[in-house]
N, C-alpha and C positions, 0 to 999 in steps of 0.2 A: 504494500500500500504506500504510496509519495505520501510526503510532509502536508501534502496540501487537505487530501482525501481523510487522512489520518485527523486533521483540527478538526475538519467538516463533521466528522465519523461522532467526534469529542462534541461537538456542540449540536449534532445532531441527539447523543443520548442524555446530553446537560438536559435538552429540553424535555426531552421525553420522561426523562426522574424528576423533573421537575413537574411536568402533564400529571404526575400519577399522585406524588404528595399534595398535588394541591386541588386537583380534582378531592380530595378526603376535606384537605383544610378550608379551603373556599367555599366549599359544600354547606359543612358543618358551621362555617362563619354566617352562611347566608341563612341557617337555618338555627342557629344558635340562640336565637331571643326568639325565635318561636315556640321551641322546643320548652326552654326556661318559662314563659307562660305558662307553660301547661304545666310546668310541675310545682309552681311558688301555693300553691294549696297543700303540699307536703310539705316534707321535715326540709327541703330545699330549699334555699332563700340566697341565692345568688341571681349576677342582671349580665346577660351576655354583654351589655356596652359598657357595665364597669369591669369586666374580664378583657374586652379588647381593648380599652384602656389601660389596664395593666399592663398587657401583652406592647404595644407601641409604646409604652412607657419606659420599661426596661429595655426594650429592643433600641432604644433611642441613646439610654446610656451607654448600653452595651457595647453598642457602634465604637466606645472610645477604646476599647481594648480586642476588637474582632480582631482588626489589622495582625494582632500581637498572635495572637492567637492562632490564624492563618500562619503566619511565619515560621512557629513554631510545629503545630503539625501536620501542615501541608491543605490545601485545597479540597483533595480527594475524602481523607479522612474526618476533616473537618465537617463534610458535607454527608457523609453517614451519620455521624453522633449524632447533628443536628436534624435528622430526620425519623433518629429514633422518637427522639425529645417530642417531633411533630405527633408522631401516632400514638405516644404517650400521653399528649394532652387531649387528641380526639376517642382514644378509649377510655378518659373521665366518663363521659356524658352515657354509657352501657348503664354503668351504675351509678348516679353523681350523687356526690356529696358538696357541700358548699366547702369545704377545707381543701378539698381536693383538688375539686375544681378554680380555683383561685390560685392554691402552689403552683397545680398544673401552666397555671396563666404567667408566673414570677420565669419559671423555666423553659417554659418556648421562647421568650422574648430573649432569656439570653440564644437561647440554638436559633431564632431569624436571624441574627444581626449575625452570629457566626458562619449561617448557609449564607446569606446574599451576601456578604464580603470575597467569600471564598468563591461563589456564582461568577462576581466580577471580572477576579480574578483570572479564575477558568476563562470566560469569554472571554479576556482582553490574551491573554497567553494563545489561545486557537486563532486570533484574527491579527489580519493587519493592516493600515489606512483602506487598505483598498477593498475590504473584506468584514469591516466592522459594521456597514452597515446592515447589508446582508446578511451577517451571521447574528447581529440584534434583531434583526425582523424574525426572523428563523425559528430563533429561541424563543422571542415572542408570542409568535403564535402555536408555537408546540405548549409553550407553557398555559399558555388562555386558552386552552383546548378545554383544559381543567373544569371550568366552568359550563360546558358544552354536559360533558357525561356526567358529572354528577348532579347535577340539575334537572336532567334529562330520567333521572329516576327518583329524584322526587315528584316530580309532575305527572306522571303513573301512579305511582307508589300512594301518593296522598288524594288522590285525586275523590272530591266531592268528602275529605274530611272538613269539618269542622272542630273536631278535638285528637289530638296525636296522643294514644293510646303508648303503657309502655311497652308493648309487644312491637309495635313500629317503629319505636325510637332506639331500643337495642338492636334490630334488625339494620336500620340504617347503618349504625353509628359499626356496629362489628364488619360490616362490609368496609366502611371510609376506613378503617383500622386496617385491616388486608391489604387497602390498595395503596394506603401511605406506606406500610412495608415493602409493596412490592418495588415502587417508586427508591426506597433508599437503597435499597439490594443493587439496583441497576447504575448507582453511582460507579459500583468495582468496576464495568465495564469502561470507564473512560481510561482513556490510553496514557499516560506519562509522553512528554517532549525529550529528545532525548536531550542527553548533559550534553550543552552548547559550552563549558567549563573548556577555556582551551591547555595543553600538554604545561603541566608546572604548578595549574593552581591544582586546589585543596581533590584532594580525589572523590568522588561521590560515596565509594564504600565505608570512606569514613562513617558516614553518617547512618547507612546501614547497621553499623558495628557499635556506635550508639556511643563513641568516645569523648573521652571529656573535652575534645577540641572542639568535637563537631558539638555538644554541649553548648559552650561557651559560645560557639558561633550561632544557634540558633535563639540563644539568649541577646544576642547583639543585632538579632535580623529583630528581632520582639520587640526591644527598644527602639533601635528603628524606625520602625513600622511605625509606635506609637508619636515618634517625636513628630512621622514624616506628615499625620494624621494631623496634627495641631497647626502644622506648619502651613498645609494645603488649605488650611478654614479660614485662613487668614486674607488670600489671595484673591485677588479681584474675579475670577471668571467663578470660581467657586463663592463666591459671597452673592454674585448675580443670579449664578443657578440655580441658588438656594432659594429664591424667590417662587421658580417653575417648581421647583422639588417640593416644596412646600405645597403649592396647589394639589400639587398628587398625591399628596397625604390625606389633603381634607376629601378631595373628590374619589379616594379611594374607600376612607371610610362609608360616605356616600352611599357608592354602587354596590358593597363588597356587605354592608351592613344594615345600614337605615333604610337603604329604599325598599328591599323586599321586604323588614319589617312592617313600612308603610301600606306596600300592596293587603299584606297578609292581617291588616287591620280595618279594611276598608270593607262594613258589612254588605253595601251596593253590590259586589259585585259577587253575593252569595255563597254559595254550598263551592262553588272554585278559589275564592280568595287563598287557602292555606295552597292547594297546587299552580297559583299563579305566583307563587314565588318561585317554585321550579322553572317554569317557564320562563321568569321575566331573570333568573340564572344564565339559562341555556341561549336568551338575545343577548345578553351584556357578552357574553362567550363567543357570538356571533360577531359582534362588531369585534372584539380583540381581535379573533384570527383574521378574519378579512382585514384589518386594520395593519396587524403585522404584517401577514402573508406580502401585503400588497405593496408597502413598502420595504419591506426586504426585497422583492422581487424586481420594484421600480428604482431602487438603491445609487446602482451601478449606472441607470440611466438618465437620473436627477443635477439636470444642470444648474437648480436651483438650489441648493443644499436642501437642510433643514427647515428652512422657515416657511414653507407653503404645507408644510404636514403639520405644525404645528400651530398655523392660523387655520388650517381647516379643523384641528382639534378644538379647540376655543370657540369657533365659529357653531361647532357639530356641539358643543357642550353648552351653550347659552342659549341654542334653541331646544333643546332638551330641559333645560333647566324652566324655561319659559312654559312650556307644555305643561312640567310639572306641578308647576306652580297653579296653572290654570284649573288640573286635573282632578288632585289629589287635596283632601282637607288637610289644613291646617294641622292637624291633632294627630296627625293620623304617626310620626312617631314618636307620639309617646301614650298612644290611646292606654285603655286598659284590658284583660283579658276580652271583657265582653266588645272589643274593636270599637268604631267607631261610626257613628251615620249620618255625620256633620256631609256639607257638600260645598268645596271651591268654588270657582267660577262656572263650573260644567259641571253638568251629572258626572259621576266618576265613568272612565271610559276603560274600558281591558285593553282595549286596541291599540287607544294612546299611552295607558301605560308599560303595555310590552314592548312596542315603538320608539319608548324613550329609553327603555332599558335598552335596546340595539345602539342608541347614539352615546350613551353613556358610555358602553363600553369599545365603539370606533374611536371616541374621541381620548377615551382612556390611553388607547394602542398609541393614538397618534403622539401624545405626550411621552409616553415612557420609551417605545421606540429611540424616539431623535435625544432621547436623553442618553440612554444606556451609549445611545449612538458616538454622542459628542463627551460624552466621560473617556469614554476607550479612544476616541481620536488623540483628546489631548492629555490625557495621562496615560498614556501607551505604557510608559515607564513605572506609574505606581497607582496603578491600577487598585491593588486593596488597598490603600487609604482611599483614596477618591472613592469611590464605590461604597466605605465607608462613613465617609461624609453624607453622600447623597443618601445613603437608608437610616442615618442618624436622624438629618432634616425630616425627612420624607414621614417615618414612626413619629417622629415626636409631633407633630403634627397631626397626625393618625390618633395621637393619643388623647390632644386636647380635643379634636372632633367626638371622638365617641363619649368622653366626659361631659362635652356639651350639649350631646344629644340627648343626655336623659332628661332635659330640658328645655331646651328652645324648641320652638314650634318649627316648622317646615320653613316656613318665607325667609325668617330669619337666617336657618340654614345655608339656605340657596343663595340668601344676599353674601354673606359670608363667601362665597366660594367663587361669587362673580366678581367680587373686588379685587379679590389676591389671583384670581385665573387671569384678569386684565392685566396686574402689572407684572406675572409670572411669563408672560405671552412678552410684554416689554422687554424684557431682560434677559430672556431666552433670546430672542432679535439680535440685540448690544453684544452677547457673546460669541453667536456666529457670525456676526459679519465680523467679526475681531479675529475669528479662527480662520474665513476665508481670506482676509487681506494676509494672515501669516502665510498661508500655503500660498497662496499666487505670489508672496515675496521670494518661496524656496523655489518658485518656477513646477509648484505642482500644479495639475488640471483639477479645478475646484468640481467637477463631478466626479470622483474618484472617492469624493467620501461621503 
């Protein structure tokens, strides 16, 4: 197999362990405060939105010591542990306990901030200027597939409930538990680059052999790492990005959380509202892959860089948000068990709310795409810090949205996410044209990345 077939190979199975753990986690996130209703009349008393705020909360700090942590045990294995931790949190919810479920939430957030560092990494290590964008789209839509199948069996599965029995929710939750396993199993098959180490320096079996040099030096890559982490938050393209990063925090919470709580409260739309959450899954999944797919595909051919996918992101996410807004009451997340029969500006519509979940999740693609895109352009070189940056911002942010949501009504919401999407869409602009003037300086061909 060439060098080239070989990264492809790598970032083709990155995506697909990643398709599998999160087809479990996104699942279960979509469906997690639905599930939690139905059991707060038990000895239960936990709130899916104060566990995913836990979860982005620690995933936020965490971020400052991934980089170290990558250094030290490598990408590959990094990214097993961490997806043991995943299936560990989603087989709480078999049996939940409120104690459990909570620690469950303190220990994933550390294993995200450890897998998406180490994810970075991986991608930025298989790609190069000319191949990053591509292989971002790639990953993209392998990974948002996620959303596709396990949505796709709640929408069966629940269909014409109005109360999730616990014979369905252990059924569920034991199957998302298999397929996040299956998902981490499939990490061993990524392939190792070979040692680019040229004749004199340090040998590789050293570190096999697990000696106190190679010790001391994976101690020195961990320090590193960390200082190289503090160093990059300080720098102009990253403190601008952090703006776009941030958006994709809130509007992840958003799509990934609150809005199918929303549907799944909304009494108008009857004996389907709990299986329109499945469904209004399997559109936000819909627009990912099309979203990636298409710009991966169109990559290579993009004379325009980045910024025409990410005004159509912005563009495809404020008329989505508009709809929403018109759609959907008010109340609707934060109704109570008995849902809600308030009415927006329109009768509540199924069509408009699946529809918007399709642009929710193209406009999602469009954002994180050209983001993963332009990280890996310009930190080729330190790739887990930057990567860890961006899923710092990005959770913490994630964190104060689901803290806010156990409280603010919808409009409020939406306003939130339309102020900081406009000046995140700003600042996103300022940094690529900044990255295109460098390449046309080095005499590269600005569609190439």
């Amino acid at each position: 197999m060439s060098p080239e077939s070989k990264k492809l190979f790598n970032i083709i199975i990155l995506g697909v362990s990643f398709m599998f753990i999160f087809t479990a986690f996104q699942t279960c996130g979509n469906i997690a405060q639905t599930v939690i209703t139905n059991l707060n009349n038990t000895d239960f008393h936990g709130s899916g939105y104060t566990s995913m705020a836990i979860i982005y909360g620690v995933f936020s700090a965490s971020n400052l010591v991934s980089p170290s942590v990558v250094a030290i045990v490598g990408p590959q294995l990094s990214m097993v542990v961490s997806g043991i931790f995943y299936s560990l949190y989603i087989a709480v919810f078999i049996q939940p306990a409120t104690w459990t479920f909570y620690t469950a939430s303190v220990f994933i957030g550390i294993a995200a901030a450890v897998l998406w560092t180490a994810q970075g990494n991986c991608l930025t290590v298989n790609s190069d200027e000319n191949t990053i964008g591509r292989n971002s789209g790639v990953f993209w839509a392998l990974l948002q597939s996620s959303l596709f199948f396990g949505n796709l069996y709640i929408y069966f599965a629940w269909q014409g409930k109005t109360h999730i029995s616990e014979s369905d929710r252990r059924t569920v939750f034991i199957a998302l538990t298999v397929i996040s396993l299956v998902g981490t199993v499939l990490f061993f098959l990524i392939r190792k680059q070979e040692d680019t180490k040229a004749p004199g320096e340090e040998d590789s079996t050293s570190e096999i052999l697990g000696d106190s040099s190679s010790a001391e030096n994976k101690m020195a890559r961990a320090v590193a790492a960390f200082k190289k982490s503090i160093k990059l938050s300080f720098t102009k393209e990253i403190m601008l990005l952090s703006v776009t990063t941030a958006y994709t925090g809130l509007e992840l919470t958003f799509f990934s959380g609150v809005y199918g709580t929303c549907i799944g409260a909304v009494n108008r739309f009857g004996s389907e509202e709990k299986s329109l959450i499945g469904l209004s899954g399997i559109f936000i999944g819909v627009g990912e892959i099309l979203g990636g797919g298409l710009f991966g595909l169109l990559s290579k051919n993009n004379r325009f860089g980045r910024n025409p996918v990410v005004m159509l992101g912005i563009v495809v996410h404020f008329i989505a948000f508009y709809l929403i807004f018109f759609n959907m009451p008010n109340d609707a997340p934060i109704a109570p068990m008995e849902g809600t029969d308030d009415v927006a500006y329109m009768i509540p519509s199924k069509e408009v709310a699946i529809f918007c979940s399709f642009l929710l999740g193209l406009g999602d693609s469009c954002f994180n795409t050209q983001l993963l895109s332009i990280l890996g352009f310009l930190y080729s070189e330190d790739s887990a810090p930057a990567f860890a940056i961006f899923k710092f911002v990005q959770s913490i942010c994630a964190a104060v949205a689901y803290f806010y949501s156990n409280y603010f009504l919808l409009q409020w919401q939406l306003l939130i996410m339309v102020v900081v999407g406009f000046f995140g869409t700003i600042t996103f602009f300022t940094v690529e044209w900044e990255a295109a003037a460098a390449l046309a300086a080095r005499g590269s061909d600005y569609s190439s990345i």
